[in-house]
Structures are given as C-alpha cells and as structure tokens.
N, C-alpha and C positions, 0 to 999 in steps of 0.2 A: 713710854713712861716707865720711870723705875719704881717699886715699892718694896719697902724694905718692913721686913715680918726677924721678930725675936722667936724662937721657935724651942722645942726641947724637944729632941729627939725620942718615938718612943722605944725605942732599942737601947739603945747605952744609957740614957735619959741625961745626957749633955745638952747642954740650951749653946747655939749659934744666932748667927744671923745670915737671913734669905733676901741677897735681891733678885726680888722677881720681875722681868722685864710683862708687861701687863699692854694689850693692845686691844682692840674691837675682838667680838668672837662669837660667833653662834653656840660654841661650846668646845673645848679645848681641856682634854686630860693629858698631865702634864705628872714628874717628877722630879724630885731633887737627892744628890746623894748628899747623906748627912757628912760634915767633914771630919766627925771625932770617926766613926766607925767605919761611913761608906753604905750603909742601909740606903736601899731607895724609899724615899715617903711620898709616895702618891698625891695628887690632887687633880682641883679642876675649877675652870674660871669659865665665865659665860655673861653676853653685856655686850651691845654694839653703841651703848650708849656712857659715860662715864657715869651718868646718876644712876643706870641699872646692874652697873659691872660689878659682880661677884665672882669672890675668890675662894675654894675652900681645900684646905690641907689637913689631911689625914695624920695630925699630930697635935702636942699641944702646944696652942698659940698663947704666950706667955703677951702677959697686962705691963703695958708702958714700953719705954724704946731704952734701947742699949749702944752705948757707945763703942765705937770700932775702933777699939783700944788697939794697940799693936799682937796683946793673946790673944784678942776673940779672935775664933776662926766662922770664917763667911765662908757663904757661897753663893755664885750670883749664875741666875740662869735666867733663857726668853726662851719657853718651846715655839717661838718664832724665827728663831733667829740659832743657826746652831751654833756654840762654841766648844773651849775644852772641856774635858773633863774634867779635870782638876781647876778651875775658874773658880779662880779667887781675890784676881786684882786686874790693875787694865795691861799688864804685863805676863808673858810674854803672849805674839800672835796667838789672836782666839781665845783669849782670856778673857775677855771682857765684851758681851753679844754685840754694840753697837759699835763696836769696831771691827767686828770679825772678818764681816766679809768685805768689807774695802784693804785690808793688812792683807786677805789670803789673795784677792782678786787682780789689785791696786784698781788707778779710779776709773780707767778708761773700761773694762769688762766689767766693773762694777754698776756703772752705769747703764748699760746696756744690758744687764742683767736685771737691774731694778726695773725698768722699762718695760723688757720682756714680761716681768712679773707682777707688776700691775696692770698691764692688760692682760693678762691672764685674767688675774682675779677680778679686776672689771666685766669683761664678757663671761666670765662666769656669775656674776650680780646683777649685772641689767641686761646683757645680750642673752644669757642663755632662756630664763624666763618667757621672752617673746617668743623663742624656736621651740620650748617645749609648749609651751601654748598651739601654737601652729601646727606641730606634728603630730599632738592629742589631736586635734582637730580634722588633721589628715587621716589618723587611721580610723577614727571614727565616721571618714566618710562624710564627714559635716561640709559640704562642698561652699554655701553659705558664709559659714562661721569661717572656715578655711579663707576663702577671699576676702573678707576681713580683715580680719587679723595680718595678711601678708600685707595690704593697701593700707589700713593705719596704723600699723607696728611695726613692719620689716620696709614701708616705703616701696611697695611694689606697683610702677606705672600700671602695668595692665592688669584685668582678669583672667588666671588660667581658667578653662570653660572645659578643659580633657583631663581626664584621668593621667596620662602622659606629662601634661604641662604641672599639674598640682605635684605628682610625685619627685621632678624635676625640680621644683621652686622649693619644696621641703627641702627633701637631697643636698639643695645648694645652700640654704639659711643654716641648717645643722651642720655641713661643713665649715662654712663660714665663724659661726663660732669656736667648735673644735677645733679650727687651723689656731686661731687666735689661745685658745686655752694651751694647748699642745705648745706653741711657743717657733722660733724661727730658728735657734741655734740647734745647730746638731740635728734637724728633722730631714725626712725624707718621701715623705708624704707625697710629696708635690710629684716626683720623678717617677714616683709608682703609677700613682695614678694616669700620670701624662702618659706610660708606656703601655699601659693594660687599655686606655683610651684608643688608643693606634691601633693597636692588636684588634680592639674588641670592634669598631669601627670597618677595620681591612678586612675582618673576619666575615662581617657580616654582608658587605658587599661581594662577597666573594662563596660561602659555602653556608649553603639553604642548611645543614645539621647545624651549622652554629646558632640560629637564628630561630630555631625550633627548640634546641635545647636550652636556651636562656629561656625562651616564653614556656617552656614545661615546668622546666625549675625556679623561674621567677614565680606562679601561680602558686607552687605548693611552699614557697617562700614567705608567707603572711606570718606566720608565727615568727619566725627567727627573726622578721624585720620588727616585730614590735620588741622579742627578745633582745635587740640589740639598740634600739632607741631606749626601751627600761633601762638597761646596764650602764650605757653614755650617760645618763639621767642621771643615775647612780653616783657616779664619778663625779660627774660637777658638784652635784649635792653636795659630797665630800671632798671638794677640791682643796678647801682649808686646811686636811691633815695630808694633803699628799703631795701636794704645790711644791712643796722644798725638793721634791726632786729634781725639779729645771738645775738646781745647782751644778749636779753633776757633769754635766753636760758644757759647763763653763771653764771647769777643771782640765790641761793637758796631761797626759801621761805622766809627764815629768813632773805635775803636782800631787799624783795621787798620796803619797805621803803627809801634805797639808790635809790634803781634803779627809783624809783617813783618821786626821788625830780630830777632824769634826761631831760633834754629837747635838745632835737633836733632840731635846728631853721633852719628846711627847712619851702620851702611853697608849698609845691606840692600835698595835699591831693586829691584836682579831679582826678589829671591822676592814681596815687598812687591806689585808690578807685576803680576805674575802670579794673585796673587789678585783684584786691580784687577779686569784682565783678565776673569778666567774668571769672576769673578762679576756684571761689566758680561752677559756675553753669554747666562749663564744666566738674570738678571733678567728681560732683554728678552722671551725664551721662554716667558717666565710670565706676559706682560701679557692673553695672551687672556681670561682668565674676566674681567677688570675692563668691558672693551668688552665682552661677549659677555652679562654682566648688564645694563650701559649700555641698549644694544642692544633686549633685550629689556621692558625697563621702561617705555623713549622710543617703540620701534616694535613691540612685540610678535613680533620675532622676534632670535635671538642673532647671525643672519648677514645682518641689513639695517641699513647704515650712516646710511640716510637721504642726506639733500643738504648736511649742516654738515661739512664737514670741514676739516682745518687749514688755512692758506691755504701755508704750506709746501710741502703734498704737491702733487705736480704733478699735473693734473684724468689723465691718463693713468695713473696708477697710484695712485687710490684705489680702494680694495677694494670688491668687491661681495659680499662675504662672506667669512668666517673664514679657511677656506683664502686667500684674499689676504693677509690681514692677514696671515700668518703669514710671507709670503715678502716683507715691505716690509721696507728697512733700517732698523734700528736705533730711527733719527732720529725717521722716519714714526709708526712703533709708540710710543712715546716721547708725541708730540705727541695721536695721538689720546687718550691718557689722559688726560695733562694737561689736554685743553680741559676735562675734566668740572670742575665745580666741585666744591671739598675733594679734588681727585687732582692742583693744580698744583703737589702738592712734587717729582712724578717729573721733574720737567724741569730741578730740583738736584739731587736723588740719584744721577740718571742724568744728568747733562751730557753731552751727546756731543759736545761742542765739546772739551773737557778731554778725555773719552775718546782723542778724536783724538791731543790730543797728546803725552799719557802711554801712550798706546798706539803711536803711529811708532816705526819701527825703528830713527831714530838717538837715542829718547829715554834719557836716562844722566842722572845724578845727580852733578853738578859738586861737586865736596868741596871746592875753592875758593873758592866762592861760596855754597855751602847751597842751591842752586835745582837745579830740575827742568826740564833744557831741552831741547829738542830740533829739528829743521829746521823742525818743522811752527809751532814755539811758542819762537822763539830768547830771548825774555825770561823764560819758562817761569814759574815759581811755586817757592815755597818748600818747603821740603820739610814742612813742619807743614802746608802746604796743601795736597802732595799728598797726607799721612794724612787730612784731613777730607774729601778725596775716597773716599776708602778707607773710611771709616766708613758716608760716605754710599751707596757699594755695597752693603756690608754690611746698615745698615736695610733698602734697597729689596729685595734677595734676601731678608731677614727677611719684611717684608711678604708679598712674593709669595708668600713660603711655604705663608704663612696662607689665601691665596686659594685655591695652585694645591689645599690641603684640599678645599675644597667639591666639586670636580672627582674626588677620590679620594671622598670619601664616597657623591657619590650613582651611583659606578660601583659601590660594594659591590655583590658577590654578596645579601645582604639582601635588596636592592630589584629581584631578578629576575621580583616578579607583575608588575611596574610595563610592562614591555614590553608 
C-alpha cells in the first residue's frame, strides 16, 4: 500500500510530497531524502495490523493533501523494497518500488526470488518460534519439556530418551529452519557440511585422538553452544531489517551496476552492525572441528597441521596444533578453511577485508548517498551490499552451527565407556 504525506522539510523548510510504500512491521526506521535540498528526514512505522499501523516522520506533517501538479516535487520510497535514489516517477528502472525489482530482475528470477523470500520470512514467523522453544528447552536440560515440544510442534514420531538423540533432533530443527531462512540461491551450506560429515565420520573410525578430542572440546563447548543459539536467535528476531540481502545474491556480475544504482532507505545500521559483528566473531570460534576433522583424515591426528599452510600466515605463527589455531586472528583461521577444497565459500561469507571496514569505529551509514563508509573504506559499499554481508554471516554461523553438533554429540555423557 501506498500513502502519500504533504511534508515541509525541516532544513530548507520547502513542503513536497512522500509516497510512502507502508507494509506489516514489527517496527521499521526508515528515511526519505528531501527533493528541494537532499536532507535525509528520518522516521518510523510499526503495525502488523492496518487498524494498529503507525507512521511517524521526524518533520512537519502539513493539514490537508496537495495536488501532484507538474512543480511539486515528490518523492516516493518502501524501506521494503529498494529503489533509486532519485525516485520520483514510475520511470526510469527503480524509480518506482513496486516495479523495481521485476524491471531489475525480469519475471522469471523475480519469482523465484519472491519465493525464496517468503519462506524465508515465514520460517522466521512460525518455524523459528518452535526451534527456539525446543533448544531453550534443550539447554535447560528439561528432557520432559524437550519431548514435548518436538512430538507436538516439530512432528517428531519418536521420543529421544539420550542425551545424544535430544542434541541431534535440536541440531537438526535449528538447521532446518536456518537452511530455509538462509535461502537456496547462492548457498553453500549443504557442501560443507556433507564434507566435514565424511571427514568427521572417516576420522573417527579410524584415529582414537580424533574421537577424544571432539569429547574434550565438545564438554567445555556448553557456553559457545548457548552463545551461538543467543546470536541465530538474534538474527531471526531481526530478520525484517536484514532479509533484503537475499537480493544480492540474485544479481550476476554483469548486473552489478543495476544492483548498485539500488537503495534501501532503512535506518538501522547500528543494531544491523552489531549482529554483523557478533556473529562475524562467533563464526570464527567455531572453525576448529572443520580443521580438526581436515587434520585428522590428511595426517591421522586433529592437532597436526602438516607443512601446507596458507601462504598468508606468517611461517612464525602457524599452529602446531589446536590450541594455536585457536589463538590466530580471525584472518588466519579463515584461510586455513578455505584452502580445503568445497570449504572456499568461508573466505566470502567471512570476508575479513569487509569485516574491517564495517567493523572501524568511524563506520556510519551516509543517508545522502545510501553507502556504507567509513576511514578504513571511504568508498565504502551500498547498503544492499552491506545486508548480503549480513546474510552471509548469518549462513556461515548457520553452518558452524551444524558442525560445532558433532563436538556436542560425541562429548554426551552416552559415550562415557568410550574413555
């Protein structure tokens, strides 16, 4: 729905007209650039109901409506929906939100993109609910409540009755939704995990240290694994301001110039960032079981590196085992993954060059220009570019997730003849 607002700027103090493209919304801060000056004027809508839905804009909202004479100048924006900047009529491509993205896309990816993105945002409103319920429940030990909730919410035939089976039937409801949030184009999810699957598997049929060192470090793994169910939690909660990065990911090379003249007029970069953030650095913390299976499958132990290491890492601070890896920055940890072959999508999901610069302290969010700049990155990126950053956290702590399981599984109490 469109709503159209008489407005008067309070910087130049010229009155326009806003339409505002207006949808369901938990809560949504949003801006518009004035067309006489170019000020951005803040605001914010919140309402999943149209009898509850409020709008309020940080200017002043002039009494009565204005005709769209041929001199008034408009401007028409959806922080749902990105268009141009300069959006002022249904001409030319992305001028006008409800055409945007079928003109940028045409209909066949279009459609497939809306798909994608309604389940997305589906399993983030009715599937995820269930799986956070169920994994409070799991880490609380509520073994009860736990069978419950998977038997009349997730549809699960049996009762798990072990430690092993509950962590496994969590493990697999939380991915489950995740896969579906995360979305199907452009992931790589699936390939990881199938190959650290094999690895982890072959390893452990085969060398008693790998098999010890997952149950060592699976036991002292209880905090990170709630730390990293809080942070997934996180992200879905705010799925609403970071969703639009699926775009990117539908865009080829050859369109980045479309996709580039796109803007998204949210205003939400702090809280946005902070997920960034915390979910960049929890990711990282999780990379050991992928090396630690690697490891063991190439050299028959999970804390022998061998002699192939990135050429990156500086011959002084490549690890001589686990404990090392754990204390290298970021970068390092990063890199050793990625060398595996089918694991080099971690070196885009985790960029740490981008990291850098959406991570600096003087990184801020230009409403003048729709970019993401900051000292480190003064040409900075678009703001649809930093959500496909954000997405791409999102998978990669997805993934991890799945691994950091195999680690909680074979610490279960179960497997205590194994000692």
């Amino acid at each position: 729905m469109i709503s159209r607002y008489h407005l008067k700027c309070h910087g130049c103090g010229e009155a326009f007209i806003a339409r505002l493209g207006v949808e369901p919304t938990q809560g949504t801060r949003f801006y518009l650039p004035c067309p006489h000056c170019g000020l951005p004027i803040r605001g914010s809508m919140s309402g999943t109901e149209l009898q509850n839905h409020r709008i309020d804009i940080e200017c002043e909202v002039l009494s009565g409506s204005a005709p769209e004479s041929p001199g008034t100048r408009v401007v028409t924006i959806n922080p749902f929906v990105p268009s141009r900047y300069d959006a002022d009529s249904f001409t030319p491509n992305g001028a006008f939100p409800t055409l945007t993205l079928v003109q940028a896309l045409g209909d066949d990816a279009f459609m497939e993109f809306q798909s994608e993105r309604h389940a997305a945002l589906e399993a983030g409103q009715v599937m995820w609910p269930k799986v956070r319920m169920l994994f409070q429940y799991y880490l609380q030990g509520n073994t009860k409540m736990f069978a419950r909730i998977a038997q009349q919410q997730l549809g699960l035939k049996w009762e798990p009755s072990t430690s092993h089976e509950r962590t496994t039937v969590a493990y697999q409801a939380m991915g489950t939704a995740t896969t579906v949030i995360t979305g199907t184009t452009g992931t790589t999810s699936a390939n990881v995990i199938s190959r650290f699957s094999r690895n982890h598997l072959a390893a452990l049929e085969r060398h008693r240290d790998h098999l010890l060192t997952f149950r060592c470090r699976g036991q002292s793994s209880a905090s990170l694994e709630r730390d990293v169910f809080t942070e997934l939690n996180r992200f879905v909660e705010h799925h609403e301001s970071w969703e639009m990065g699926l775009l990117g990911r539908f865009f080829g090379p050859d369109d980045k110039g479309t996709f580039d003249e796109l803007v998204l007029y949210r205003d939400e970069f702090s809280m946005v960032r902070d997920l960034y953030q915390h979910g960049f650095e929890l990711a990282c913390k999780c990379l050991w079981p992928l090396v630690a299976a690697q490891n063991s499958v190439k050299r028959g132990n999970p804390d022998d590196f061998g002699n192939v290491h990135p050429d990156r890492v500086p011959e002084k601070q490549r690890p001589k085992n686990l404990n090392k890896f754990d204390k290298l920055p970021n970068a390092y940890k990063i890199a050793y993954v990625a060398q595996v072959p089918g694991w080099e999508s971690f070196e885009s999901l985790l960029n740490n060059r981008r990291r850098n610069t959406i991570g600096h302290a003087t990184a801020h969010h230009d409403l003048q220009t729709g970019r993401v700049v900051s000292d480190e990155g003064p040409s900075g990126m678009t703001y649809l570019e930093f959500l496909s950053e954000v997405l791409g956290v999102f998978e990669a702590l997805s993934t991890v997730a799945q691994v950091l399981r195999a680690s909680r599984v074979a610490s279960s109490s179960d497997f205590d003849f194994l000692e």
